[in-house]
C-alpha positions in Angstrom: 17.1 27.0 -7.6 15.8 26.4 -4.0 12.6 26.2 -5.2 13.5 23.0 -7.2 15.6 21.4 -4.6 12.7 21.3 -2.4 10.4 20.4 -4.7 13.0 17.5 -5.5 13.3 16.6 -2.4 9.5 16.1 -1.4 9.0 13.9 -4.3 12.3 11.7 -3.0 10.6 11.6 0.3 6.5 10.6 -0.8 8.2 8.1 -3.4 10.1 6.3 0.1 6.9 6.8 2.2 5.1 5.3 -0.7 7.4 2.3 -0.9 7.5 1.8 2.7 3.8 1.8 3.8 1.9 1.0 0.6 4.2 -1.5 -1.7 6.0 -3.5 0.9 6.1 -6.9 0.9 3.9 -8.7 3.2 3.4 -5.9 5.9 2.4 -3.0 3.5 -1.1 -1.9 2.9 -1.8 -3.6 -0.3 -0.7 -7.0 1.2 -3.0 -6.5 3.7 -5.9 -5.5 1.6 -5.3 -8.5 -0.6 -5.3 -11.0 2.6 -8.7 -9.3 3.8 -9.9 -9.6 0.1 -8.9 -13.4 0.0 -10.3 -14.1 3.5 -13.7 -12.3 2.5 -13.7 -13.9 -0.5 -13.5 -17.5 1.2 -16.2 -16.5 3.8 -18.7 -15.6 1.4 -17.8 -18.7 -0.8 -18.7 -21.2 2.2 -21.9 -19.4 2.9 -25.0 -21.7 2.7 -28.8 -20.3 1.9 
C-alpha cells in the first residue's frame, strides 16, 4: 500500500514539474524553442547568396 502511494505521488509531482517548466505559457521551454525556431527561421529567410 506504501509502495503505491509513493509511486502516486511521484507521478503527481513529474506531471507539476512537467507543467511548470515545459508547457507553460510564454516562459516554458517549448515557448522558448518555438521563438528561437521563428527567429531562425526569419534569419535564414533574409539570407542573400
Amino acid at each position: 500500500m506504501r509502495n503505491i502511494l509513493i509511486t502516486v505521488m511521484m507521478l503527481i509531482v513529474v506531471a507539476l514539474l512537467f507543467t511548470n517548466i515545459i508547457a507553460q505559457d510564454g516562459t516554458g521551454t517549448s515557448a522558448r524553442i518555438t521563438t528561437q525556431g521563428t527567429t531562425t527561421n526569419t534569419t535564414l529567410g533574409n539570407l542573400e547568396p
